[in-house]
KELUMFI-976566 format. One line per 3 residues: number of its first residue (from 1); their letters; for each residue x, y, z of N, C-alpha, C. Coordinates in steps of 0.001 Angstrom, whole numbers. Atoms other than C-alpha are relative to their C-alpha. Example, Ala and Ser with C-alpha at 12.3 -4.5 7.8 and 13.67 -1.06 7.14 Angstrom:
KELUMFI-976566
1	as	890:-1190:0:12300:-4500:7800:900:1200:0; -820:-1190:-60:13670:-1060:7140:-770:1090:730
//
This chain:
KELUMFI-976566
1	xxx	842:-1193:0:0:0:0:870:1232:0; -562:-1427:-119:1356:3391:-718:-516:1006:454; -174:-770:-1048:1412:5775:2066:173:1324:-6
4	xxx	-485:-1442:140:3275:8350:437:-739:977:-838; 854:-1024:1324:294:10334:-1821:-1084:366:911; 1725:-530:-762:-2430:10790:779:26:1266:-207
7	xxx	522:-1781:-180:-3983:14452:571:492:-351:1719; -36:252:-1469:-1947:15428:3786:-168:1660:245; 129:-1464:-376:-1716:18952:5327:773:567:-955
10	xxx	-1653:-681:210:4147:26774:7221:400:356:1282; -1418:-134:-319:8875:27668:12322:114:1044:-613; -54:-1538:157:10264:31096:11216:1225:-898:-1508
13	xxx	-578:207:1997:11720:30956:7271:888:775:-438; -1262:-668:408:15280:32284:6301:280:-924:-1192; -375:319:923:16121:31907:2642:1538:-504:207
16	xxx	-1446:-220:69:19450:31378:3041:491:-624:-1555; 566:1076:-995:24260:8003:-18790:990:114:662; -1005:124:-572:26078:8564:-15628:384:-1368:23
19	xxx	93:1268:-97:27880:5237:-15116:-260:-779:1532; 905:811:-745:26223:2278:-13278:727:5:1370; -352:234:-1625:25917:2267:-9466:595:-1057:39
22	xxx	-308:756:-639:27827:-89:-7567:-67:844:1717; -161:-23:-1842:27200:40:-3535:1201:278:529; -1628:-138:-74:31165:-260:-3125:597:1345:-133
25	xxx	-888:-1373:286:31876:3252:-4426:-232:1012:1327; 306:-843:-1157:30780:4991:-1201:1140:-222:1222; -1078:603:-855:33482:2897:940:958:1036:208
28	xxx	-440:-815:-583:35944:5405:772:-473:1431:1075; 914:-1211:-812:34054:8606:1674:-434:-481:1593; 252:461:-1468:32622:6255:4501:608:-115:948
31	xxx	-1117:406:-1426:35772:5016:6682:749:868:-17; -475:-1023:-487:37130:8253:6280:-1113:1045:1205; 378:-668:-768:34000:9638:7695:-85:-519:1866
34	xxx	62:842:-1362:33795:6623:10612:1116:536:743; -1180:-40:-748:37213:7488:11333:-10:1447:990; -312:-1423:-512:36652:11412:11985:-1564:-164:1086
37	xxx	759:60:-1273:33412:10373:14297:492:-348:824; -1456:41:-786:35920:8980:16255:570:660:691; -1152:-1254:-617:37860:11704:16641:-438:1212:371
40	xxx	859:-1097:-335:37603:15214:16678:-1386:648:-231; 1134:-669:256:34573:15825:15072:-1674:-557:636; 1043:279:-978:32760:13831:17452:143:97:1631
43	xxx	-561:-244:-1362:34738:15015:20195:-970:1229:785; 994:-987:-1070:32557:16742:23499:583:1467:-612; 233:-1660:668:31956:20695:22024:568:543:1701
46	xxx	-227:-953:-1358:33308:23338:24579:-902:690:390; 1280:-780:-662:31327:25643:26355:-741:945:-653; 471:-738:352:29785:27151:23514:-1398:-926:-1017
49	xxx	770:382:631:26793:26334:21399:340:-573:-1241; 167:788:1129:26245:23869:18629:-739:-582:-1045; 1248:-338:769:24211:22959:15708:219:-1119:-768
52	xxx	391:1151:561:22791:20027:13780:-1303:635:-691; 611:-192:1149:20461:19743:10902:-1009:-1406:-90; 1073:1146:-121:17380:17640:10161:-1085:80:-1215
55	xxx	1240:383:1188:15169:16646:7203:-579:-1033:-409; 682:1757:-44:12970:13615:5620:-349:551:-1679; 259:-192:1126:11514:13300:2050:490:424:-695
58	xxx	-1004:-1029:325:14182:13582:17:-593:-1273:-1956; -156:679:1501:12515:11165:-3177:-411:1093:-695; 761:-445:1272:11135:12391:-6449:963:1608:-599
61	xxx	-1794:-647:386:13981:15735:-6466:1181:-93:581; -686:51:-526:15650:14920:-3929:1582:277:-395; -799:275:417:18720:14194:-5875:589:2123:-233
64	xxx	-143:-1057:400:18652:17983:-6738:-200:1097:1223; 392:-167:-1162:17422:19185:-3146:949:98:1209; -953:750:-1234:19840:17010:-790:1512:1250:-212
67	xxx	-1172:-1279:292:23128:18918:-2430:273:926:659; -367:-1550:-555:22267:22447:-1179:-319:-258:1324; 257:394:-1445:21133:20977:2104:1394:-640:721
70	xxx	-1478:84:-562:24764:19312:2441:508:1303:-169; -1016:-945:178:26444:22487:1297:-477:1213:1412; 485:-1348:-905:24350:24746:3951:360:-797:1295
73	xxx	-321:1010:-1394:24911:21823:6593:1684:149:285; -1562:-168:34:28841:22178:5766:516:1412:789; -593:-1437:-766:29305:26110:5817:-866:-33:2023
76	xxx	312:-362:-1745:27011:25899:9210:749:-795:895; -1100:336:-782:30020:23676:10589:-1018:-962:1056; 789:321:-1196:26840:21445:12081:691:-1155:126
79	xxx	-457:1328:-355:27864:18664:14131:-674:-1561:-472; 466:1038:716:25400:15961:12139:-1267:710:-592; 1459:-161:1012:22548:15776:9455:-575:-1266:424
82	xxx	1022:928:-152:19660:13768:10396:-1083:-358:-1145; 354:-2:1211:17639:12203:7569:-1157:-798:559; 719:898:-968:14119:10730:8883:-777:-782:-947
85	xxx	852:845:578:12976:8744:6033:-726:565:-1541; 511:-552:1360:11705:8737:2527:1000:-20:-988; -1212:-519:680:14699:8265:494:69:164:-1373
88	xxx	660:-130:1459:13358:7556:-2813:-1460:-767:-322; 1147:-8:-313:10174:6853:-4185:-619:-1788:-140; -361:2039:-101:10697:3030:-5484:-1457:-607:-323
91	xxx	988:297:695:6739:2846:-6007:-236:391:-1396; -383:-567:1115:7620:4987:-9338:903:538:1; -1325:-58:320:10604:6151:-10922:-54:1175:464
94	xxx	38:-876:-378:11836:9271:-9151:539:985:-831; 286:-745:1110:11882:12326:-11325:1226:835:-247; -1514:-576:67:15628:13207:-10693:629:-1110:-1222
97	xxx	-548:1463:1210:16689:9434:-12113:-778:44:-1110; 674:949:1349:14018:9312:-14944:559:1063:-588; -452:-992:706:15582:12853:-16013:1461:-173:-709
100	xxx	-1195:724:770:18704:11143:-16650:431:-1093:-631; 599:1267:674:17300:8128:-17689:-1303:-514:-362; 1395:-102:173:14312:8606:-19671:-231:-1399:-480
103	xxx	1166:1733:76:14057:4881:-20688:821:-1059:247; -470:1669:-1262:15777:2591:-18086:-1801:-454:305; 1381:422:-715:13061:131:-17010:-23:164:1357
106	xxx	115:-306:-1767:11857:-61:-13521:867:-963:142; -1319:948:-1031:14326:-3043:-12723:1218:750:202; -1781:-420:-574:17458:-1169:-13238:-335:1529:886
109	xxx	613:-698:-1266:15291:1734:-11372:323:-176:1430; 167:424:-1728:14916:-189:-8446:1441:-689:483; -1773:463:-942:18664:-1767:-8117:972:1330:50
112	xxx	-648:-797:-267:20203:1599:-8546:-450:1300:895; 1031:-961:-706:17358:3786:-6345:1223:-110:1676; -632:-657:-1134:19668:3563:-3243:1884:-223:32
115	xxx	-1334:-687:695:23231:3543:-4611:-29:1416:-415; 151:-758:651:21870:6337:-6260:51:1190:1510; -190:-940:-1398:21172:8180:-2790:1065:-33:535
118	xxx	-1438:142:-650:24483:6991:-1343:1016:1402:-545; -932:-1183:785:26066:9071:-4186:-488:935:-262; 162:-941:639:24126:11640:-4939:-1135:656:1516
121	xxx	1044:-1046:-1243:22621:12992:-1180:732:-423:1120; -536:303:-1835:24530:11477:1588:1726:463:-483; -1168:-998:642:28326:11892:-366:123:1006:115
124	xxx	-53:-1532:332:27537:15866:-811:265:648:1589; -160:-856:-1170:27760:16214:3066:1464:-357:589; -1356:170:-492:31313:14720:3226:368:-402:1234
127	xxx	-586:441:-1287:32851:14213:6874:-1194:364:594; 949:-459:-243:29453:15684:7906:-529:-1653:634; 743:1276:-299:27930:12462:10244:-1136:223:-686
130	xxx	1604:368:760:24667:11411:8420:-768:-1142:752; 771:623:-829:22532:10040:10838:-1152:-635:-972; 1411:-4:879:19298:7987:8876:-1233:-751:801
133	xxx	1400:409:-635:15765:6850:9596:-193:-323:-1505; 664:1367:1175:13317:4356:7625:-1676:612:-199; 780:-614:151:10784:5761:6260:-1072:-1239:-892
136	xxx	712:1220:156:7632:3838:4721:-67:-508:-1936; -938:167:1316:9005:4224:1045:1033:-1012:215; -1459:1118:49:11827:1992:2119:-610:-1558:136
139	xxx	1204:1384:-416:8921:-736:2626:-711:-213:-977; 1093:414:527:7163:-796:-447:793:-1180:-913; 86:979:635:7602:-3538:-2445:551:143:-1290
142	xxx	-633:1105:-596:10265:-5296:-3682:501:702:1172; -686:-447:-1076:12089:-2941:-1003:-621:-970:1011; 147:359:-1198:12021:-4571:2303:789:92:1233
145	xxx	-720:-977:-1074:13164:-3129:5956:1420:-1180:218; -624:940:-231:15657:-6357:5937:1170:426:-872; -1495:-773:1015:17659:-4755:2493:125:1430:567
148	xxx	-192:-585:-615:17338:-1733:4015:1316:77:622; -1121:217:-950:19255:-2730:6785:1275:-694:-378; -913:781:157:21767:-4548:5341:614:910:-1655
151	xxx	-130:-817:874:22291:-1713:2273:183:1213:920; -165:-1084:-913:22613:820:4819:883:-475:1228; -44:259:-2063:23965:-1115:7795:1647:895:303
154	xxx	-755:-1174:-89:27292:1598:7326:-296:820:742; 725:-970:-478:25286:3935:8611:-591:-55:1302; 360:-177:-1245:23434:2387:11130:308:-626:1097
157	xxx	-946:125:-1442:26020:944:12889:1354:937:141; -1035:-1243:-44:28376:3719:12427:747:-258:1633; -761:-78:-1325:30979:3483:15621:-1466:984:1110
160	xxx	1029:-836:-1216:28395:6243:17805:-1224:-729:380; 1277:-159:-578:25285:4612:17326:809:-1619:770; -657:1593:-651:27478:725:18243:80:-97:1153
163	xxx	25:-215:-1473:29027:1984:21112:-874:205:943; 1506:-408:-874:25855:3456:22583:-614:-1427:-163; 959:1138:269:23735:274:21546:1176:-907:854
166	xxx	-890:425:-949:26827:-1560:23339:57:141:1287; -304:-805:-1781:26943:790:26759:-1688:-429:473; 1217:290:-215:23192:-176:26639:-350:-1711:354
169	xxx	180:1531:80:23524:-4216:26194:1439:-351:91; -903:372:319:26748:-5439:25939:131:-1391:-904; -290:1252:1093:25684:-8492:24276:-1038:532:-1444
172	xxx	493:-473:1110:23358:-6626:21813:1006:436:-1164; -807:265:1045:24953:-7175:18382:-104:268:-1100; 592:-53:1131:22346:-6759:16237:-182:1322:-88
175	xxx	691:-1689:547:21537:-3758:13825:-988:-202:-649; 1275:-279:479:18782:-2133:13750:-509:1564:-772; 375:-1418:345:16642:498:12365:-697:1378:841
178	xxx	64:123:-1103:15948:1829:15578:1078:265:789; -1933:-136:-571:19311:3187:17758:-206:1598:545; 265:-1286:-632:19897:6371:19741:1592:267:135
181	xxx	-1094:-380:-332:23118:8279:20537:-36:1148:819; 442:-1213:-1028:24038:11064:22893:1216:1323:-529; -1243:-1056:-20:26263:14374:22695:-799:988:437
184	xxx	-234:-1311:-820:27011:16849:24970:-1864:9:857; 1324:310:-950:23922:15326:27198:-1168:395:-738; 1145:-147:716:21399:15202:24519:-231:-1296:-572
187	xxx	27:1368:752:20056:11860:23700:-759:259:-1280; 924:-327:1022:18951:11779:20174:-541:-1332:-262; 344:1236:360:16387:8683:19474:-695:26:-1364
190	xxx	345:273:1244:15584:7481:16237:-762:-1138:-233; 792:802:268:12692:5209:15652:-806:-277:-1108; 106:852:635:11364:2962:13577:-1737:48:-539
193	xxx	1297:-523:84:7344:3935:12491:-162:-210:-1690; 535:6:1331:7534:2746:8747:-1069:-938:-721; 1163:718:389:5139:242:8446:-903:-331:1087
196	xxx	989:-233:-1090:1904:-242:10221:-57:-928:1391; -112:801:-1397:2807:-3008:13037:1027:835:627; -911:-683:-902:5294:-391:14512:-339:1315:539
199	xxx	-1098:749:-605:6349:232:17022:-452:-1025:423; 331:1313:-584:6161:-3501:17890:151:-198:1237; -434:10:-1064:6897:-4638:21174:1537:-162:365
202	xxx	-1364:-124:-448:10377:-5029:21267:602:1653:-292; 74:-1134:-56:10415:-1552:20142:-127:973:740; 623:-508:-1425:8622:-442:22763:762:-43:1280
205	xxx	-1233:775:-2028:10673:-2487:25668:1205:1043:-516; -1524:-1037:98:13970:-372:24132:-633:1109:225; -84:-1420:-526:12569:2698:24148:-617:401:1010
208	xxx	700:-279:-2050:10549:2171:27980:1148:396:242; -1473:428:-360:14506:1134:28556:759:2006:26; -1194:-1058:111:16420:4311:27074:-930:788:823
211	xxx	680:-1517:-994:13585:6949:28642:459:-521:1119; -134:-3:-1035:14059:5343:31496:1306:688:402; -1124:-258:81:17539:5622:31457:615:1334:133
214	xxx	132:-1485:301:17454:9274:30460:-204:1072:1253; 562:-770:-1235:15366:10147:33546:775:-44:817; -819:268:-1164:17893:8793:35875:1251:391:-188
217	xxx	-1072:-781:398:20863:10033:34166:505:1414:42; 203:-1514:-94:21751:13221:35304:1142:540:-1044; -330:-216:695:24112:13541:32674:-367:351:-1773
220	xxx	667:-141:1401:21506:13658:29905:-1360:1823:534; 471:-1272:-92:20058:17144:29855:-1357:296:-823; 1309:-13:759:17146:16981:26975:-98:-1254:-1095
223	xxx	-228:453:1001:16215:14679:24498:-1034:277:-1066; 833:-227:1300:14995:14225:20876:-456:-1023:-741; 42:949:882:13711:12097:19019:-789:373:-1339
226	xxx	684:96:1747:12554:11297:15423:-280:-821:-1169; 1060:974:947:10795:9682:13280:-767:-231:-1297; 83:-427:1397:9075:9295:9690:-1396:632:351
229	xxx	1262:-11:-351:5688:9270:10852:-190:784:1319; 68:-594:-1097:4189:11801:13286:-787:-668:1068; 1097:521:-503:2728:10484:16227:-1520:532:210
232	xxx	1210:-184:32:-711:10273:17051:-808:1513:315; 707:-1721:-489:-3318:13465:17205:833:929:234; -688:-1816:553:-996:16169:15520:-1083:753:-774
235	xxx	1143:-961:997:-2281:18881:13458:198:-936:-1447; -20:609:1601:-1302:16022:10361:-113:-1305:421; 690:1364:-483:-3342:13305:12078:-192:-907:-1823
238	xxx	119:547:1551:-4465:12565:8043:824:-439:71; -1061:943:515:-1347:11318:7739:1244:-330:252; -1101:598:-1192:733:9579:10262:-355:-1190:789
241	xxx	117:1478:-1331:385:7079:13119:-1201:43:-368; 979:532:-790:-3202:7432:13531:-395:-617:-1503; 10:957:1410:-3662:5580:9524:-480:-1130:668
244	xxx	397:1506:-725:-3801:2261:11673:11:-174:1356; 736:-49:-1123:-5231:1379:14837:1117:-504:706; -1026:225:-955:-2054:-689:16092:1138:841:12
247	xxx	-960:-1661:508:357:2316:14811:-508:863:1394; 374:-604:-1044:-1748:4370:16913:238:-181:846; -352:813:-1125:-1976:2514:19628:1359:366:354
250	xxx	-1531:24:-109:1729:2264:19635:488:1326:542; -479:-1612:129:2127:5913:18953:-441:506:1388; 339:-810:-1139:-9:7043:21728:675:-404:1481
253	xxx	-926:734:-1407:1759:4732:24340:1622:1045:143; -1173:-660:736:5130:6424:22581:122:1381:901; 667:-1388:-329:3598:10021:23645:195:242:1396
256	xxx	-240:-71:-1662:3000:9029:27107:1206:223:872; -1266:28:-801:6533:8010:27737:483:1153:20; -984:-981:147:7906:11050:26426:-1121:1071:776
259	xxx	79:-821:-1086:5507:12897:28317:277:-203:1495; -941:212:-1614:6916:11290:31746:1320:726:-286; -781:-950:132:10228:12609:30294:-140:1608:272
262	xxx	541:-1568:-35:8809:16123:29992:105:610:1425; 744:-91:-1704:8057:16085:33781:1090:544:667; -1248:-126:-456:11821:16362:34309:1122:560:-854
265	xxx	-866:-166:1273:13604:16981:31263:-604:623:-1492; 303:-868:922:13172:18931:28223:-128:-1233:-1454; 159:1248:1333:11814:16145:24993:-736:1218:-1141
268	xxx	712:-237:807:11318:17332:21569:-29:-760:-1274; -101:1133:1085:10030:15273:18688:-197:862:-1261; 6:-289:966:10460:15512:15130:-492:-1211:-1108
271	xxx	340:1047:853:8942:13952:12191:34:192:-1494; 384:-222:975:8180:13983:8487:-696:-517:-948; 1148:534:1010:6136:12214:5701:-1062:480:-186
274	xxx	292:-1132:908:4326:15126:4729:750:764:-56; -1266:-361:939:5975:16839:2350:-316:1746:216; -351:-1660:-564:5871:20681:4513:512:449:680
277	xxx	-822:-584:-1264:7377:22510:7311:-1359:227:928; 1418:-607:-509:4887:22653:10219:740:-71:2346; -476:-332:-1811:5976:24218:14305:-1235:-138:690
280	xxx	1222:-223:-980:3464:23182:16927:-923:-1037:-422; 733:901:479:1865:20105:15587:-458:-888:1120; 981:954:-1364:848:18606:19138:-690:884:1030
283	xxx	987:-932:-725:-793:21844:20270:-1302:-66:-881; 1357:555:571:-3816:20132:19689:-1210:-103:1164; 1232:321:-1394:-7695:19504:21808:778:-734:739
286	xxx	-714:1007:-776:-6313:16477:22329:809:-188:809; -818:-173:-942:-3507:16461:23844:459:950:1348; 229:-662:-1565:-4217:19823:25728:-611:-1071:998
289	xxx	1612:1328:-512:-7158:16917:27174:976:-1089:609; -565:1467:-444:-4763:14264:27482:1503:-143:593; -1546:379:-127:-1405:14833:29150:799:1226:-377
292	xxx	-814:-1766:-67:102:18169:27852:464:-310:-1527; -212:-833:1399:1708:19528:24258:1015:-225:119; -1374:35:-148:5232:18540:23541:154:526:-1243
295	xxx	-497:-710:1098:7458:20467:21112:-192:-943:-925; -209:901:1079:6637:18888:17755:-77:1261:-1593; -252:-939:978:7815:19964:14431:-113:-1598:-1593
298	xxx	-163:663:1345:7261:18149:10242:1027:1178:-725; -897:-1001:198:10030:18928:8831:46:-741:-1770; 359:300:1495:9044:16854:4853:715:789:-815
301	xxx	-840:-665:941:11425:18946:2845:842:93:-657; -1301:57:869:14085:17702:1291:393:-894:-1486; 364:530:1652:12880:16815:-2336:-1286:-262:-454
304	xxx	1016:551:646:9950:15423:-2648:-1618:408:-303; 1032:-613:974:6679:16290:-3958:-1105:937:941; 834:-420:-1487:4854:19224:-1841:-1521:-28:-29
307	xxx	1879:120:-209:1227:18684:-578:-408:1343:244; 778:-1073:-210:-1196:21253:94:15:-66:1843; -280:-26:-1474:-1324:22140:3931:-1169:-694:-74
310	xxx	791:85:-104:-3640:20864:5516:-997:675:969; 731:-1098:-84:-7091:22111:6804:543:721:1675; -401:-714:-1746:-5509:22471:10753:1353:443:-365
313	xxx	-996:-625:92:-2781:24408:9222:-78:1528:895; -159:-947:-986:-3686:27959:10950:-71:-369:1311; -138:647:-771:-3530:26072:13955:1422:58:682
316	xxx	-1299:233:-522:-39:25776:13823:1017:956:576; -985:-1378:-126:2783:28058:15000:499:658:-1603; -738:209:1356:4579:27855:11359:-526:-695:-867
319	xxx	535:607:1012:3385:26267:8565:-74:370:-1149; 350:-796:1217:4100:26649:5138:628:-1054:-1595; -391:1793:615:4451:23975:1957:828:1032:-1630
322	xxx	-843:-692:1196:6017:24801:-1579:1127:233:53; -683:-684:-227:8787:24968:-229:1523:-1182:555; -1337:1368:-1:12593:22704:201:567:834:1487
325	xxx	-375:-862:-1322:14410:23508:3369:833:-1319:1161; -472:641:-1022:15910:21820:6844:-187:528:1147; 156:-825:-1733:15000:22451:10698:1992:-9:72
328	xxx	-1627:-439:-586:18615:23895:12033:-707:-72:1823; 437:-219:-1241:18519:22922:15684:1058:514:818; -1049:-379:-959:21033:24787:17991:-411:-46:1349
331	xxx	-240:384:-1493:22162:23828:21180:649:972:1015; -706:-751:-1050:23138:25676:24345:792:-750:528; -1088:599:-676:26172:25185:26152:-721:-633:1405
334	xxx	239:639:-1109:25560:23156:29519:-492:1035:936; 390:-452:-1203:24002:25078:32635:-1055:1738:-674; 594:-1181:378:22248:27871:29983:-1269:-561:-531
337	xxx	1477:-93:304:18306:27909:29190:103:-1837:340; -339:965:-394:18310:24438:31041:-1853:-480:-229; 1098:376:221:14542:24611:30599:-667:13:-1310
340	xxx	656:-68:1812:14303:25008:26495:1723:155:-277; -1240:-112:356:18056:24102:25536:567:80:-1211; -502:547:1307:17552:23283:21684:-976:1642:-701
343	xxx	469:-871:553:16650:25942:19421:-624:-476:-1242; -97:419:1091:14729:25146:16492:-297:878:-1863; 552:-875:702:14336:27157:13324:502:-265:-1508
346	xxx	-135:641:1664:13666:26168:9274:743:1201:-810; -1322:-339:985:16122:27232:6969:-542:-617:-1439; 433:13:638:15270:27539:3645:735:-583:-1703
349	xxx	-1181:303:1056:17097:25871:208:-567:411:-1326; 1149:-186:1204:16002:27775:-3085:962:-171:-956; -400:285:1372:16751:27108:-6545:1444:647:-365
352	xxx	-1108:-1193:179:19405:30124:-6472:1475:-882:1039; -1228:697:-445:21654:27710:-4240:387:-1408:-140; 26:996:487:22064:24881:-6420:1218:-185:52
355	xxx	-1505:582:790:25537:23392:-6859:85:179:-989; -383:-221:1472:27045:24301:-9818:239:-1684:-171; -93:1396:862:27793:20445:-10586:-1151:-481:-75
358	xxx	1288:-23:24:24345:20015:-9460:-691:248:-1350; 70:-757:1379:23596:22145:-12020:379:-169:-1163; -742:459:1574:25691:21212:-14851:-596:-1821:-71
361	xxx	820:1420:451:24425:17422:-14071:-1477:-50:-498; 1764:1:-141:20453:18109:-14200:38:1016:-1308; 479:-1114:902:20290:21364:-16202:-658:820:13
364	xxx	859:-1271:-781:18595:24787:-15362:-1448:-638:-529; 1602:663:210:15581:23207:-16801:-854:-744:768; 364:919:-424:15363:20517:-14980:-18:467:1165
367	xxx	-92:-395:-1653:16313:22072:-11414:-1208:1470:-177; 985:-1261:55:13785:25209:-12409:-1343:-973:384; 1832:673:-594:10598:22410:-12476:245:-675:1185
370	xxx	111:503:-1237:12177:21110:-9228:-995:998:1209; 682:-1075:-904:11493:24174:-7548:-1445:451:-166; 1109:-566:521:9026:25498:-9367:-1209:-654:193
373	xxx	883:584:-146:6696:22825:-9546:-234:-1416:1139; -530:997:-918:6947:19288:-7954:-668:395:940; 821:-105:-559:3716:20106:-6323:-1329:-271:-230
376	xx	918:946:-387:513:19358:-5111:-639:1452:-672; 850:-1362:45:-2129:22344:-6541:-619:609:1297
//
C-alpha cells in the first residue's frame, strides 16, 4: 500500500548516462567519515553552542534538493545531518533518475534507487555524520526493511550509534533500524514507524529502557527524538500514526513516555512524511485533554513532492508547503536555558543555491521544475 500520496496537510523561514551504481563506491568517503566520528569531530563541544540539521523526504527531487542541504549543513560547521525517512520513491521512478534516464526500465530503477542516494545525497555532506531513519518508502515492495538494513547497515552501525547500543547491552549485536546516541547530554532517538505493526513490542521495551535511562541520568540534559511518521493526534493526524489502529496505539503509548520525560527533562520530537514545514503540531484539543503539548515539528522537505497544507494548518505556530528547506537545531552550552536548551528554526534551500555540478548534471531546466513545480495544486 502506498502511504506516500495521501492528501496530507508553514517555524520562522530564512532563505538562506552517468555510469552504473555499484554500492562499493561509497566505501571510501565512509571510513574516512567513521574514522573522523571517532575523533575530533565527534569530540565533546566546549562551552559554547552547537548545531545540527534535520530533514525527511528527500525522493522524487531529492537528488537535486539534498546537495544544497549538504552544502548549507557544511558552511554551518553542524555537528550531524539527520535524515528521517523517505529516500526515494521506489513505487515509481523518481523524477531526478528518470531525467537522466528517460528509458531505463523499472528493474534497473529499483537496483540503482539507493546507490543512487548513497552518491548523490549522503556523499555531498562529506565528513558531515549522516545520521538515517526508515521511512515507509523503504517498505514498499520489492524494497524490504531487511535490504534496508543490510544496504545501509554503514550507517546504522556507524561506531556512535554501536558503542551506545553496546553501553546499553553489551551483548546486543544486532543492527537495527531503531538506535539512539548522545552528545554533549542530549540523547537523540531514532525510531522505527515505517510500516503499520510499529512500534512492535520489542520496540517499545527499548525505548521504555532508554527513557528510562534518560530520567535517571543526570548527565543527559534533553532529548529528541525522530521519526518518519508523526505520532498520534498532531495537526497532520491525516497522515501519520493514527492511519492504523495498532500504529496508533503504539504511537499514543510512545507520547505518554515522552511525556513522563517532559516532567523532568526537556523532549522534543520531530517527524516527516508530509511533504511541509509545520511548528506546533501537538498543540492540539487532544492532547491539551490528554497529558500536555510537547514540542513537535514536520520537517518533509528535502525533495519530494509538496502537498497542500492541511485544513488544521492555521492552527499551527509555522506552517508553510512549496517549499525545500531543513529544521537547524542549535544547542546551548551546559548550565544555559536548562529549561528550552535546543533551538529550532527552518532554513530555507532555493533554486538560487544549487551546486554548480548540481547544475551542470540536471540542467537549469530541470532544477527550475524542481522548484518550481513538484507540487501538489
Amino acid at each position: 500500500m502506498m502511504r506516500g500520496t495521501m492528501t496530507p496537510s508553514r517555524i520562522r523561514n530564512k532563505p538562506l548516462k552517468p555510469p552504473k551504481f555499484n554500492i562499493r563506491f561509497c566505501r571510501p568517503v565512509l571510513v574516512v567519515a567513521a574514522a573522523l566520528w571517532a575523533s575530533a569531530v565527534w569530540a565533546k563541544p566546549a562551552d559554547a553552542a552547537w548545531s545540527f540539521t534535520v530533514s525527511g523526504d528527500s525522493r522524487n527531487c531529492g537528488d537535486v534538493v539534498m546537495p544544497s542541504i549538504a552544502a548549507a549543513t557544511r558552511a554551518l560547521h553542524a555537528a550531524f545531518y539527520w535524515h528521517l525517512g523517505d529516500l526515494r520513491a521506489i513505487y515509481d521512478f523518481d523524477d531526478d533518475y528518470r531525467s537522466l534516464h528517460p528509458t531505463a526500465p523499472i528493474i534497473e530503477y529499483l537496483n540503482a534507487a539507493w546507490p543512487d542516494f548513497q552518491r548523490s545525497q549522503i556523499e555531498p555532506f562529506g565528513d558531515t555524520p549522516f545520521f538515517l531513519g526508515i521511512g515507509n518508502h523503504e517498505t514498499i515492495v520489492p524494497k524490504t526493511r531487511e535490504e534496508f538494513t543490510r544496504t545501509f547497515a554503514d550507517w546504522l552501525n556507524a561506531p556512535v550509534i554501536r558503542d551506545q547500543r553496546l553501553a546499553d547491552d553489551p551483548h546486543d549485536h544486532q543492527i537495527k533500524t531503531y538506535y539512539h546516541w548522545v552528545r554533549d547530554g542530549v540523547d537523540f532517538i531514532t525510531l522505527d514507524n515505517a510500516t503499520p505493526d510499529q512500534f512492535d513490542a520489542a520496540q517499545m521495551k527499548w525505548l521504555k529502557s532508554v527513557l528510562q535511562n534518560d530520567q535517571r541520568n543526570a548527565d543527559i540534559r534533553a532529548v529528541v527524538v525522530g521519526m518518519h511518521e508523526a505520532l498520534p493526534e498532531s495537526l497532520a493526524r491525516a497522515h501519520s500514526m493514527d492511519d492504523f489502529p495498532a500504529a496508533e496505539a503504539a504511537g499514543l503509548e510512545a507520547y505518554a513516555q515522552l511525556l513522563d520525560v517532559q516532567k523532568i527533562k526537556p523532549v522534543y520530537v520531530l517527524a516527516s512524511h508530509s511533504h511541509y514545514v509545520m511548528e506546533g503540531i501537538f498543540d492540539t484539543p487532544y492532547w491539551r485533554e490528554h497529558g500536555g503539548v510537547l514540542p513537535g515539528w514536520i520537517i518533509g522537505t528535502g525533495g519530494a513532492f509538496r502537498y497542500a497544507l492541511p485544513a488544521s494548518a492555521p492552527q499551527a505556530k509555522f506552517a508553510k508547503t512549496h517549499v525545500y528547506g531543513y529544521l537547524l537545531g542549535t544547542v546551548s552550552p551546559r548550565g544555559k536555558n536548562v529549561q528550552d536548551p535546543i533551538w529550532f528554526e527552518f532554513k530555507e534551500v532555493t533554486e538560487a543555491m544549487t551546486p554548480p555540478d548540481v547544475l551542470a548534471r540536471y540542467g537549469s531546466a530541470f532544477v527550475h521544475r524542481c522548484h518550481q513545480d513538484n507540487a501538489q495544486d
